[in-house]
N, CA, C and O atoms as a Tripos MOL2 file, in Angstrom:
@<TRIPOS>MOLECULE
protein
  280   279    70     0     0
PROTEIN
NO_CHARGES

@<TRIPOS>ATOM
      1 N         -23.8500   98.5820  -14.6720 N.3       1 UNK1
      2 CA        -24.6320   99.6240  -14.0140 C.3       1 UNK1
      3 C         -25.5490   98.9700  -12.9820 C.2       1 UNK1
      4 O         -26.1790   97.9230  -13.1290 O.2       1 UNK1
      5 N         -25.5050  100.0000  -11.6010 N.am      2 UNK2
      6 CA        -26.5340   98.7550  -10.8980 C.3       2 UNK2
      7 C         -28.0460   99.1630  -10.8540 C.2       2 UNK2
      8 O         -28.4230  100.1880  -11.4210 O.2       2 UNK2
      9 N         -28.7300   98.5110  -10.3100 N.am      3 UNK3
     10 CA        -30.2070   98.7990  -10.6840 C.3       3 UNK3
     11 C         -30.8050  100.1740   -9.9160 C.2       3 UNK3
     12 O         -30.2600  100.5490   -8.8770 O.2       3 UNK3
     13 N         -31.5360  100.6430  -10.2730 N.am      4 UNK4
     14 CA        -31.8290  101.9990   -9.4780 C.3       4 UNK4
     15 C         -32.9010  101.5150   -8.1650 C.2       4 UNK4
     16 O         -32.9010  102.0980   -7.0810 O.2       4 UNK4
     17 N         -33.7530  100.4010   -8.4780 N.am      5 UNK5
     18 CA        -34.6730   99.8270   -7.8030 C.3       5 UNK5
     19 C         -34.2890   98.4840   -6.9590 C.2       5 UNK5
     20 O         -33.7280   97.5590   -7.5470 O.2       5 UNK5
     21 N         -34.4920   98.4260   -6.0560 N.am      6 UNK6
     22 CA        -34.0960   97.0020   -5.2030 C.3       6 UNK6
     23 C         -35.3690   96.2930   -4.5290 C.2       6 UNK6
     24 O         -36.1880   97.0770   -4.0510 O.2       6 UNK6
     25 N         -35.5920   95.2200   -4.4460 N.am      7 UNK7
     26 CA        -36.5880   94.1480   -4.0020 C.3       7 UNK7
     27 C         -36.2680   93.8480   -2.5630 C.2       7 UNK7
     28 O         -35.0480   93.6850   -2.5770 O.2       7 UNK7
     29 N         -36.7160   93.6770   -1.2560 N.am      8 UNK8
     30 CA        -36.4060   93.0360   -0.3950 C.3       8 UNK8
     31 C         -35.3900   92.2790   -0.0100 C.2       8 UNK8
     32 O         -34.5350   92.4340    0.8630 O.2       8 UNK8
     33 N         -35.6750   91.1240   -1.0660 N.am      9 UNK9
     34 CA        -34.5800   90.2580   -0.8950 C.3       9 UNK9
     35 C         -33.3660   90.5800   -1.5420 C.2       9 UNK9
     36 O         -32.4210   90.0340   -0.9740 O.2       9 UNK9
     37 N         -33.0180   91.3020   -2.5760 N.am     10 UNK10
     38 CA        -31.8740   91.9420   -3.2180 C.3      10 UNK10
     39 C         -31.1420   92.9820   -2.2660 C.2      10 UNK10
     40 O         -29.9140   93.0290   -2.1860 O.2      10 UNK10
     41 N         -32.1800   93.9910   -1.3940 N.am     11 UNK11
     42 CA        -31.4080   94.6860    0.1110 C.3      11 UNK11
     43 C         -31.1000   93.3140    0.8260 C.2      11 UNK11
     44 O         -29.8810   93.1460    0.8170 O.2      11 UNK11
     45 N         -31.5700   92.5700    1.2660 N.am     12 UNK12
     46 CA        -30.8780   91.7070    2.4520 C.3      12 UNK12
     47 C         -29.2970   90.9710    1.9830 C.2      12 UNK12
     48 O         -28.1970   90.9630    2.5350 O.2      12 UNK12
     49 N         -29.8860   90.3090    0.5310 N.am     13 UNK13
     50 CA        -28.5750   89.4550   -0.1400 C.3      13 UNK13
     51 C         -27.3810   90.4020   -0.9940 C.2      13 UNK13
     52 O         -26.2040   90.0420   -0.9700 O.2      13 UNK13
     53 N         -27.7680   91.5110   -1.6660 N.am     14 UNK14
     54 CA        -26.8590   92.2420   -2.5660 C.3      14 UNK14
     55 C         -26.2870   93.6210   -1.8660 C.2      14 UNK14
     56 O         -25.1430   94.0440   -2.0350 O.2      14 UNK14
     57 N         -27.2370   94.2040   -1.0980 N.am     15 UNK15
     58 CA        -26.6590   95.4700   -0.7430 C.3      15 UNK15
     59 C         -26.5990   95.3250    0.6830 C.2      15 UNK15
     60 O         -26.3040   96.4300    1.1400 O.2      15 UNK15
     61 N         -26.6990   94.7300    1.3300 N.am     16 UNK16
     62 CA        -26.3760   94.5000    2.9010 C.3      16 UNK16
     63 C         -25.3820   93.1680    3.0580 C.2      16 UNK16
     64 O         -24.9100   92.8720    4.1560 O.2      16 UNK16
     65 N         -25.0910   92.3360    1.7580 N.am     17 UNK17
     66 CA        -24.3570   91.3400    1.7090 C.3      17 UNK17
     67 C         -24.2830   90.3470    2.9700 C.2      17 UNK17
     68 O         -23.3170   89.9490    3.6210 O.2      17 UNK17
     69 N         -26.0980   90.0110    3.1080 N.am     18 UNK18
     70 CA        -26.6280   89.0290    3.7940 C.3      18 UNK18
     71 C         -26.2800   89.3200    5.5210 C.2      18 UNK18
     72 O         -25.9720   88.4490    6.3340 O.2      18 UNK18
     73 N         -26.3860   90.3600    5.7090 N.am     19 UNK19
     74 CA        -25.6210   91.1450    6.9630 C.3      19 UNK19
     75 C         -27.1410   91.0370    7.7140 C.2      19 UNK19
     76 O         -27.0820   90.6680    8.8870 O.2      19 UNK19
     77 N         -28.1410   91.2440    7.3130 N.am     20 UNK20
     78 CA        -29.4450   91.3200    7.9180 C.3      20 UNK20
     79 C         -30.6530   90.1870    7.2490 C.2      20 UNK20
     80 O         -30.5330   90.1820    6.0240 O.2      20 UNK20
     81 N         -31.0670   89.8350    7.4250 N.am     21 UNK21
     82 CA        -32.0260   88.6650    7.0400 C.3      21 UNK21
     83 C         -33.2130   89.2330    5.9610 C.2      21 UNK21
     84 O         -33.4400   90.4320    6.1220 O.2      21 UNK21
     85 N         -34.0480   88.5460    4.8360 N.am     22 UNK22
     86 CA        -35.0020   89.1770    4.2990 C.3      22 UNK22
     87 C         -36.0010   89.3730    5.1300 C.2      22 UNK22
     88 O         -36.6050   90.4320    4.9630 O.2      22 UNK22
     89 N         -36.3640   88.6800    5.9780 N.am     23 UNK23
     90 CA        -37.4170   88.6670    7.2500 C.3      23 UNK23
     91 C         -36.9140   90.1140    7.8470 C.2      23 UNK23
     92 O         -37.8510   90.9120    7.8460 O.2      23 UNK23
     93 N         -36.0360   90.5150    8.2120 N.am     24 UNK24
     94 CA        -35.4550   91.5640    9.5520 C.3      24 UNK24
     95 C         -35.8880   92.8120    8.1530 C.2      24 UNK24
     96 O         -36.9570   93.3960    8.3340 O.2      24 UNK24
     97 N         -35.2750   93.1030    7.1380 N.am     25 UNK25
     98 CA        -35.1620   94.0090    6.2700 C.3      25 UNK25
     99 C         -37.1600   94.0060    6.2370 C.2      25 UNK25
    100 O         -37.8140   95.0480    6.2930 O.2      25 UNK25
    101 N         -37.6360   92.9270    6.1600 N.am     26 UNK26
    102 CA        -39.3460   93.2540    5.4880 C.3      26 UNK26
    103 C         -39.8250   93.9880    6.8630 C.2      26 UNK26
    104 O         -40.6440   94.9050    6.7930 O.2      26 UNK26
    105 N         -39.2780   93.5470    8.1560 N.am     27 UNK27
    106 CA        -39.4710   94.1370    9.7890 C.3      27 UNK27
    107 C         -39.4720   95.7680    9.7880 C.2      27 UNK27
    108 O         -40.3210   96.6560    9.8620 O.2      27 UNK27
    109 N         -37.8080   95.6590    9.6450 N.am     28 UNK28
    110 CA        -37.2310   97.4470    9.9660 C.3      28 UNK28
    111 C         -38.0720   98.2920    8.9120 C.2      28 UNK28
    112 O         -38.3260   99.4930    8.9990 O.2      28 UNK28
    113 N         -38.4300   97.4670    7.9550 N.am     29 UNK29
    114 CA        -39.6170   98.4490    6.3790 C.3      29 UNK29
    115 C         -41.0590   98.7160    7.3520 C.2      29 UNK29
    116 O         -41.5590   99.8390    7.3990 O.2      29 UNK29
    117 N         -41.3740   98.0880    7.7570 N.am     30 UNK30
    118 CA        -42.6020   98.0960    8.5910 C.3      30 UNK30
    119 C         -42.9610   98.7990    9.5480 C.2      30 UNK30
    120 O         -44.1390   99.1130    9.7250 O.2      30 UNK30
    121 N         -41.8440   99.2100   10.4330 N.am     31 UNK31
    122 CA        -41.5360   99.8660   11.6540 C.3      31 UNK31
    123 C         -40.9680  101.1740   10.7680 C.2      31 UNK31
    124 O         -40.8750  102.1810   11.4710 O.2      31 UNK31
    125 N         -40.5960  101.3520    9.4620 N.am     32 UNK32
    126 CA        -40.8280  102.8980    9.3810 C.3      32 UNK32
    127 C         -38.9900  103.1620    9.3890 C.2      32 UNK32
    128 O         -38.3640  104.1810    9.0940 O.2      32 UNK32
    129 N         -38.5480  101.9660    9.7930 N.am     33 UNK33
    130 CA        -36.8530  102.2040    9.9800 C.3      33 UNK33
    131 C         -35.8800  102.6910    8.6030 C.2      33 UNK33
    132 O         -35.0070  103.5530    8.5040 O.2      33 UNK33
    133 N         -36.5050  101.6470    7.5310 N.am     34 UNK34
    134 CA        -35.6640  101.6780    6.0760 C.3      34 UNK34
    135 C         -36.8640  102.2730    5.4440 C.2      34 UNK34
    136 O         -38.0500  102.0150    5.6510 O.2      34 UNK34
    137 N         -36.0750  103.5020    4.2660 N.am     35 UNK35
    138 CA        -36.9790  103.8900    3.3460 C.3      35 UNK35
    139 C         -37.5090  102.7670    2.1230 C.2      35 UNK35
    140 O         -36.9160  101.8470    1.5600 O.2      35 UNK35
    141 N         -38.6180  103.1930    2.0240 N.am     36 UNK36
    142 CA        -39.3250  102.5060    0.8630 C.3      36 UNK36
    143 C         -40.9730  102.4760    0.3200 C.2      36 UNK36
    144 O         -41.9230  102.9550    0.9390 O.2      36 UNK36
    145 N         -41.0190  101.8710   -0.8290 N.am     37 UNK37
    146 CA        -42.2370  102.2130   -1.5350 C.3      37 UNK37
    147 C         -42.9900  100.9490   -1.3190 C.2      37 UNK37
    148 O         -42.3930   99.8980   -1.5470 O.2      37 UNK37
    149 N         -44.4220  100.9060   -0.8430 N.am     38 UNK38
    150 CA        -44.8170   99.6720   -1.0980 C.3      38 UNK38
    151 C         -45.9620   99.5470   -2.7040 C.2      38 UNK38
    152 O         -46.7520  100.4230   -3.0560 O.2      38 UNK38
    153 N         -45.7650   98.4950   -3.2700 N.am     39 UNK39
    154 CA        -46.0320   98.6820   -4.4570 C.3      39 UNK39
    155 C         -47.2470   97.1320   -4.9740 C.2      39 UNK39
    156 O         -47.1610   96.4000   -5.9600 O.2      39 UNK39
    157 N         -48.1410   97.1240   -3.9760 N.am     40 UNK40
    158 CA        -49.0060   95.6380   -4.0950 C.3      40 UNK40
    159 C         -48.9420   95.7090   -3.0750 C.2      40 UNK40
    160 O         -49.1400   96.6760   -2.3400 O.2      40 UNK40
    161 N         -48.5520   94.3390   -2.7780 N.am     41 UNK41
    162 CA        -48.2680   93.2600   -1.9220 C.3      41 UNK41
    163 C         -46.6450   93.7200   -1.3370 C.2      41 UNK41
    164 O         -46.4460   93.5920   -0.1280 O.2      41 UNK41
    165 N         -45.4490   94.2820   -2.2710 N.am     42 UNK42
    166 CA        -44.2660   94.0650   -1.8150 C.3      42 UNK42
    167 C         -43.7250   95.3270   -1.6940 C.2      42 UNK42
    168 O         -44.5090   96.2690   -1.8140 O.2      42 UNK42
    169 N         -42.2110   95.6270   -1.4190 N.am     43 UNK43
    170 CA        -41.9330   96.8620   -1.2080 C.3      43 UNK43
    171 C         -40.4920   97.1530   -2.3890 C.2      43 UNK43
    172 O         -39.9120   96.1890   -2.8880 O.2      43 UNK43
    173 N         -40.0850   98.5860   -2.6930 N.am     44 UNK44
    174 CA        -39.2240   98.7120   -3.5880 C.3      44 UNK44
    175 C         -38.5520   99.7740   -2.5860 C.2      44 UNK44
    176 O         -38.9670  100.5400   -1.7170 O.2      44 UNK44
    177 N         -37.0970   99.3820   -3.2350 N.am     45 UNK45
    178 CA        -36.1480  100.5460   -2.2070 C.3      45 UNK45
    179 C         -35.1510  100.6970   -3.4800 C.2      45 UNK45
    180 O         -34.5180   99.9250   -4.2000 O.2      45 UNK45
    181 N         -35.3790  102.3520   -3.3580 N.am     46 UNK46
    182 CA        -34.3650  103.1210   -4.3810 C.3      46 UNK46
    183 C         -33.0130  103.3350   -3.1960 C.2      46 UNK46
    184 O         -32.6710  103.7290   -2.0810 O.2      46 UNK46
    185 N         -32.5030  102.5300   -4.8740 N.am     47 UNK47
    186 CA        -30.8020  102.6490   -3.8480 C.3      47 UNK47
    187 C         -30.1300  103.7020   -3.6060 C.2      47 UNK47
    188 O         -29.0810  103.6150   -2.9680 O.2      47 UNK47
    189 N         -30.5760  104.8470   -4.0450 N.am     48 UNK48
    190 CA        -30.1360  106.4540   -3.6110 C.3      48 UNK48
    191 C         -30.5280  106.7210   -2.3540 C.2      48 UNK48
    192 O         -29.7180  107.2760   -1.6110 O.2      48 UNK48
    193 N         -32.1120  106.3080   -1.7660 N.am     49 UNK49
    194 CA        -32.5220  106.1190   -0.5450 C.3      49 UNK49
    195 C         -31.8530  105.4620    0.6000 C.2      49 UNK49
    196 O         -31.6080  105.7560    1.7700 O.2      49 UNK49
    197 N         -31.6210  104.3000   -0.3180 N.am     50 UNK50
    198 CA        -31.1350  103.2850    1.0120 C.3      50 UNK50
    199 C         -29.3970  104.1090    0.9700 C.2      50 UNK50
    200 O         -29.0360  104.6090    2.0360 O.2      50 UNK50
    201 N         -28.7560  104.1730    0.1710 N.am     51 UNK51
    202 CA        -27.3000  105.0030    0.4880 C.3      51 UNK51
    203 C         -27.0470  105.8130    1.6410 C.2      51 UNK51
    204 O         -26.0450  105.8030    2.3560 O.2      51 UNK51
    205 N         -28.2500  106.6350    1.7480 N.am     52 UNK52
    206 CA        -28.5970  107.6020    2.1380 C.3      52 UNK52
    207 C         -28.7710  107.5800    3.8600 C.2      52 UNK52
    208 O         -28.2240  108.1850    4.7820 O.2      52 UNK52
    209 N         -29.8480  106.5330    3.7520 N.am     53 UNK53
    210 CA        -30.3710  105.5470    5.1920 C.3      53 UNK53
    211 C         -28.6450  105.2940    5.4260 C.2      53 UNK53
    212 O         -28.1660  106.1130    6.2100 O.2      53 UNK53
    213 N         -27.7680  104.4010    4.9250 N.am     54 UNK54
    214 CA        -26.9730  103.7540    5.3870 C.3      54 UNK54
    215 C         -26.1300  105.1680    6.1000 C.2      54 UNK54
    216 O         -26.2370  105.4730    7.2870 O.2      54 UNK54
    217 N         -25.4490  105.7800    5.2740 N.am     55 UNK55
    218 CA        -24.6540  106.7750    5.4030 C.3      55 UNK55
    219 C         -25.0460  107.2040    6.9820 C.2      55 UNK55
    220 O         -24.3630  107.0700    7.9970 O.2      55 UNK55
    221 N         -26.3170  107.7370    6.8300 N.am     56 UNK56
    222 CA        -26.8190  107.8450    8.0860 C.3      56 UNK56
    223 C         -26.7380  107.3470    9.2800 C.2      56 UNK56
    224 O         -26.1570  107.9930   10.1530 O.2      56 UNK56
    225 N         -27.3600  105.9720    9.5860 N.am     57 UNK57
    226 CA        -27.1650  104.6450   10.0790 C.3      57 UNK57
    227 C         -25.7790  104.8030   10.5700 C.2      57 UNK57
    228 O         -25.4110  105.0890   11.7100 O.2      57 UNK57
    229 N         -25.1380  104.5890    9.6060 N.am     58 UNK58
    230 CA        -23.3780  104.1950   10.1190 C.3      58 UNK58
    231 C         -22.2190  105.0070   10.1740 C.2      58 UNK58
    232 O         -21.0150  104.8900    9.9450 O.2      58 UNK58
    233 N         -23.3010  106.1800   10.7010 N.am     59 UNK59
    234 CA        -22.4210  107.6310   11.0320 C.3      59 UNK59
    235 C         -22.3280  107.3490   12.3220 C.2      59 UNK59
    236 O         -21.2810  107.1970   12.9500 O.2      59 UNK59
    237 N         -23.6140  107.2640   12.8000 N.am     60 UNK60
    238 CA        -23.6280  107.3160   14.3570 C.3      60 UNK60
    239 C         -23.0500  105.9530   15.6700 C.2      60 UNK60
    240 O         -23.0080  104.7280   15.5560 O.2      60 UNK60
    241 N         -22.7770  106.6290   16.5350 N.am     61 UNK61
    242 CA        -21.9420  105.8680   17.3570 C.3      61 UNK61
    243 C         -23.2500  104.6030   18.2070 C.2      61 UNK61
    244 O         -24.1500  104.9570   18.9690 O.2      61 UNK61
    245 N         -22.9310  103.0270   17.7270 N.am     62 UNK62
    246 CA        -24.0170  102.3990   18.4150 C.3      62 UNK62
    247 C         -24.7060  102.6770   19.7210 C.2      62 UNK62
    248 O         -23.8040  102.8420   20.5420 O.2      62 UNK62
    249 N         -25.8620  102.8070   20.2960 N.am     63 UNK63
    250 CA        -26.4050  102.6240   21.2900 C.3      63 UNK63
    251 C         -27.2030  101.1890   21.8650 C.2      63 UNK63
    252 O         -27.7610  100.2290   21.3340 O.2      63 UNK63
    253 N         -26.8630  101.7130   23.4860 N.am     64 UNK64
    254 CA        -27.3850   99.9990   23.9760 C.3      64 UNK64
    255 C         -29.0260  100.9120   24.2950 C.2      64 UNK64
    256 O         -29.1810  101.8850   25.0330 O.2      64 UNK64
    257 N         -30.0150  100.2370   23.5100 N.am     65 UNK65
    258 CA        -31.1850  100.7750   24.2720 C.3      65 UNK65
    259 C         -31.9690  100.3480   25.5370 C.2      65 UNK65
    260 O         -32.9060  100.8990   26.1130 O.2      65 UNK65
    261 N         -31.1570   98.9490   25.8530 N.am     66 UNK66
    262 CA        -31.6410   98.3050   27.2760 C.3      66 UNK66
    263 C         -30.9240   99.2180   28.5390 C.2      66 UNK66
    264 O         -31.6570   99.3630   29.5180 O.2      66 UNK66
    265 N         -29.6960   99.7880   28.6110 N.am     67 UNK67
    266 CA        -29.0710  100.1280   29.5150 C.3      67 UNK67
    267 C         -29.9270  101.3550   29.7920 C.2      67 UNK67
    268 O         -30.5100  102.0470   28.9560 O.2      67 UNK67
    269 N         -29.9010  101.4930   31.0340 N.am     68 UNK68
    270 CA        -30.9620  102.6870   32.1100 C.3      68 UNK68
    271 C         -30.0460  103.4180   32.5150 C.2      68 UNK68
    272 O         -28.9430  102.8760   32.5910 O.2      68 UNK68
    273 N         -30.1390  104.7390   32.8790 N.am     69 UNK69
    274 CA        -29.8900  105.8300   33.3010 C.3      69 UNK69
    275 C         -30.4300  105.9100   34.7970 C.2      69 UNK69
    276 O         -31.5940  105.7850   35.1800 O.2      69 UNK69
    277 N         -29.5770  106.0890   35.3510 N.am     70 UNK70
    278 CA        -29.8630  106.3520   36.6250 C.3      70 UNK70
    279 C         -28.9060  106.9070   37.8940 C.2      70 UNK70
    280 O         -29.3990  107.0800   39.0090 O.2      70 UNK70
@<TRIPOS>BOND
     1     1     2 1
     2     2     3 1
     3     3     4 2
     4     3     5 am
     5     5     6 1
     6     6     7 1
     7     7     8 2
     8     7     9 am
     9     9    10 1
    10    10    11 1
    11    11    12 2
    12    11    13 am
    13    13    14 1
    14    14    15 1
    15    15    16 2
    16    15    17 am
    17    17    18 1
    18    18    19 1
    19    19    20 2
    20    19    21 am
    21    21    22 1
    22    22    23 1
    23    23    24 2
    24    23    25 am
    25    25    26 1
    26    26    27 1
    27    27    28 2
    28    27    29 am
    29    29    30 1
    30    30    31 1
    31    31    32 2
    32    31    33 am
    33    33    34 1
    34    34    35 1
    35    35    36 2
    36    35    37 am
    37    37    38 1
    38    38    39 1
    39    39    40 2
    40    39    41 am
    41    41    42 1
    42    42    43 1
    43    43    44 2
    44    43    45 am
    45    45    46 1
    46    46    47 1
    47    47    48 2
    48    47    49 am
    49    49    50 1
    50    50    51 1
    51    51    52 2
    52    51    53 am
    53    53    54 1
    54    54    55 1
    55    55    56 2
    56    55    57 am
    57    57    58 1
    58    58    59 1
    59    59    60 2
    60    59    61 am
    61    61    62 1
    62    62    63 1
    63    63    64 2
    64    63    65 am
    65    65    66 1
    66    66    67 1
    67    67    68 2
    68    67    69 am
    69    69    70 1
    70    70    71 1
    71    71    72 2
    72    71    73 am
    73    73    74 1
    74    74    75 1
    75    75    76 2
    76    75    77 am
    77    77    78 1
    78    78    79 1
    79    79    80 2
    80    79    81 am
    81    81    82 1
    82    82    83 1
    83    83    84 2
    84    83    85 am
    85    85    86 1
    86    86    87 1
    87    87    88 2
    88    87    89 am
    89    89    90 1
    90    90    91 1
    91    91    92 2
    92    91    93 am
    93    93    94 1
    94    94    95 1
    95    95    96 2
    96    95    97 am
    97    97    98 1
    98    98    99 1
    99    99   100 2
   100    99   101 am
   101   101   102 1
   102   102   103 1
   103   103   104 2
   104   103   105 am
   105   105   106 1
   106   106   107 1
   107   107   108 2
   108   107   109 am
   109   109   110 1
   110   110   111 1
   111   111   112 2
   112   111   113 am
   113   113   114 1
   114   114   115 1
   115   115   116 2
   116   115   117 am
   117   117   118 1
   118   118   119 1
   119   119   120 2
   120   119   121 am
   121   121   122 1
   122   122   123 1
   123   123   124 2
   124   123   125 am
   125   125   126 1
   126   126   127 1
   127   127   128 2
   128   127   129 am
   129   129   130 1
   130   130   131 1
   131   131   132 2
   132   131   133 am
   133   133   134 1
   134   134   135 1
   135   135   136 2
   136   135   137 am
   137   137   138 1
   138   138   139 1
   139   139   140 2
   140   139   141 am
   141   141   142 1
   142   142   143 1
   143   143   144 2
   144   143   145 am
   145   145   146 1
   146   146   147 1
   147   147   148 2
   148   147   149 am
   149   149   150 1
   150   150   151 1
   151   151   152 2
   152   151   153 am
   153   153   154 1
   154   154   155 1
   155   155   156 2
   156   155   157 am
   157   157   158 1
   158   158   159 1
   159   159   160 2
   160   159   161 am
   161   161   162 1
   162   162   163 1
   163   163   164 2
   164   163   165 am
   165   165   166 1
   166   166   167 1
   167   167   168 2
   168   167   169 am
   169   169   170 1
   170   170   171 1
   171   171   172 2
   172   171   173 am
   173   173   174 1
   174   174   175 1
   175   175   176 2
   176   175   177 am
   177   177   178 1
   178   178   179 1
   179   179   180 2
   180   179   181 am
   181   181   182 1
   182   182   183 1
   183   183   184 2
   184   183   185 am
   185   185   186 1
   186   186   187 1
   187   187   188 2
   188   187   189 am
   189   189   190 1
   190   190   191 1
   191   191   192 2
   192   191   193 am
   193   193   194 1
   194   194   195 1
   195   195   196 2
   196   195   197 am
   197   197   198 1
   198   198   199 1
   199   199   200 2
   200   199   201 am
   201   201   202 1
   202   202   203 1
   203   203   204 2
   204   203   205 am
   205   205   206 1
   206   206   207 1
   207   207   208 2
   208   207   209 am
   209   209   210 1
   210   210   211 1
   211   211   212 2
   212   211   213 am
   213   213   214 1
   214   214   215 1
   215   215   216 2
   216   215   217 am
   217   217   218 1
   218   218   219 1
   219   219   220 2
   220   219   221 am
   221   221   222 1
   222   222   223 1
   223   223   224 2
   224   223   225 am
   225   225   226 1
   226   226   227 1
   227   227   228 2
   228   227   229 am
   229   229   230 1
   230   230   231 1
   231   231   232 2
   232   231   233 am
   233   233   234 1
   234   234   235 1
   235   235   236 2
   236   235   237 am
   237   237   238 1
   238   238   239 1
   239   239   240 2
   240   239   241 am
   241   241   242 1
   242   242   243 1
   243   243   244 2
   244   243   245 am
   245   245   246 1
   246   246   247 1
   247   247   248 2
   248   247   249 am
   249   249   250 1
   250   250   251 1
   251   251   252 2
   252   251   253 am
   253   253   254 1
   254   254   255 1
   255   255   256 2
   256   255   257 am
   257   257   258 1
   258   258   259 1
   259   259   260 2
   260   259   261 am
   261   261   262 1
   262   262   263 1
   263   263   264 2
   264   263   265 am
   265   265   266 1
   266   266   267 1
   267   267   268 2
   268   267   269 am
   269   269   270 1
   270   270   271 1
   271   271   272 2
   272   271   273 am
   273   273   274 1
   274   274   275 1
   275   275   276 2
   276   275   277 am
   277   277   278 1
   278   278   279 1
   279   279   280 2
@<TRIPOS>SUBSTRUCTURE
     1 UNK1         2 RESIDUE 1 A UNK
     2 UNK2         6 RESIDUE 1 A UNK
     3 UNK3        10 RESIDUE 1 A UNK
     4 UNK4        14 RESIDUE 1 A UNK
     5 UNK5        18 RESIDUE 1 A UNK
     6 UNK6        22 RESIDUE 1 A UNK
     7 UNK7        26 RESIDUE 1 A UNK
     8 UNK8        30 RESIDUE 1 A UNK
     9 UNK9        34 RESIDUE 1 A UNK
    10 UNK10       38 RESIDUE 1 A UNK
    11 UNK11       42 RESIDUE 1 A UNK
    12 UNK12       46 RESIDUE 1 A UNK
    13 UNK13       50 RESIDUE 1 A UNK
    14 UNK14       54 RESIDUE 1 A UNK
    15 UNK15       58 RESIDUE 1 A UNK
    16 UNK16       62 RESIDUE 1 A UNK
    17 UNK17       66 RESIDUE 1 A UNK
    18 UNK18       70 RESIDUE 1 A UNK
    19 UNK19       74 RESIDUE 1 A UNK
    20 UNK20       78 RESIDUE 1 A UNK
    21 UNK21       82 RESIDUE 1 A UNK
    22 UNK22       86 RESIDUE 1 A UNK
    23 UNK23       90 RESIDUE 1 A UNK
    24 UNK24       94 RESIDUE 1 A UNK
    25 UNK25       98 RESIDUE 1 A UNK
    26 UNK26      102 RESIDUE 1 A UNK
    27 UNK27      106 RESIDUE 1 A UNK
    28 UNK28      110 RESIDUE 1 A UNK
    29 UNK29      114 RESIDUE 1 A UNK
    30 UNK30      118 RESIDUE 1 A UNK
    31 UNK31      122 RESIDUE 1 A UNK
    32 UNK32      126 RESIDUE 1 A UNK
    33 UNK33      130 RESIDUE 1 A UNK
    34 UNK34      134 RESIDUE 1 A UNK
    35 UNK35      138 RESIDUE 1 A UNK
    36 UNK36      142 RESIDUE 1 A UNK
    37 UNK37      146 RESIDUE 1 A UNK
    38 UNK38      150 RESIDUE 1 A UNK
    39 UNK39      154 RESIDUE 1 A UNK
    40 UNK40      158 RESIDUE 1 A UNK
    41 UNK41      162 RESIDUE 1 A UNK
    42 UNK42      166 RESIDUE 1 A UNK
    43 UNK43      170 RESIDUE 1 A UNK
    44 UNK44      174 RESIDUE 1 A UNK
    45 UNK45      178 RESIDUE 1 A UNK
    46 UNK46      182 RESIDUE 1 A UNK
    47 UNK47      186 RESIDUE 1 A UNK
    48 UNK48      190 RESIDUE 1 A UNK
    49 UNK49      194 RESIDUE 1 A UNK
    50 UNK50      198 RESIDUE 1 A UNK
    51 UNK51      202 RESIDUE 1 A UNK
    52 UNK52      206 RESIDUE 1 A UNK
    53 UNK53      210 RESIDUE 1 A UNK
    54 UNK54      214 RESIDUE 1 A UNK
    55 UNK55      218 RESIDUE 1 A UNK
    56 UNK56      222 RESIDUE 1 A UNK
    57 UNK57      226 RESIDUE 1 A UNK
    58 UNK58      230 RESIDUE 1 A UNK
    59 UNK59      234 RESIDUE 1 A UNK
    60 UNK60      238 RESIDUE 1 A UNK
    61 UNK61      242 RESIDUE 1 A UNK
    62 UNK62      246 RESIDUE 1 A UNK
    63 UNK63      250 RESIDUE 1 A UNK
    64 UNK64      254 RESIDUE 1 A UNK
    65 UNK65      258 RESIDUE 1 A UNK
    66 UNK66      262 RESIDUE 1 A UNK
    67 UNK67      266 RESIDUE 1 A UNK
    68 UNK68      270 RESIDUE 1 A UNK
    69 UNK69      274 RESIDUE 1 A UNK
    70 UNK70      278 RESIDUE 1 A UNK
């Protein structure tokens, strides 16, 4: 059974399968990007949340946000 609760470093290494860095994952938490709880000092991400985030995330078709319109 997997855990209902995830640590930082368990999203970067177990459920993103080292796809994003623990540094980048503690970033995108900060900026409001990935759901989560901060709980002290650190943060907790329910993996129903993050499913959820992902599903989301990797529905949509990438964008370049440097390229201008004009």
């Amino acid at each position: 059974m997997s855990q209902e609760f995830l640590t930082a470093q368990q999203v970067a290494r177990e459920y993103l399968n080292d796809v994003c860095s623990y540094h980048k994952i503690l970033r995108l938490t900060r900026e409001g990007q990935i759901p989560a709880t901060k709980l002290g000092k650190s943060y907790l991400y329910k993996r129903s949340h993050l499913d959820e985030w992902a599903s989301d995330q990797f529905s949509r078709p990438a964008t370049n946000e440097t390229t201008q319109k004009g």
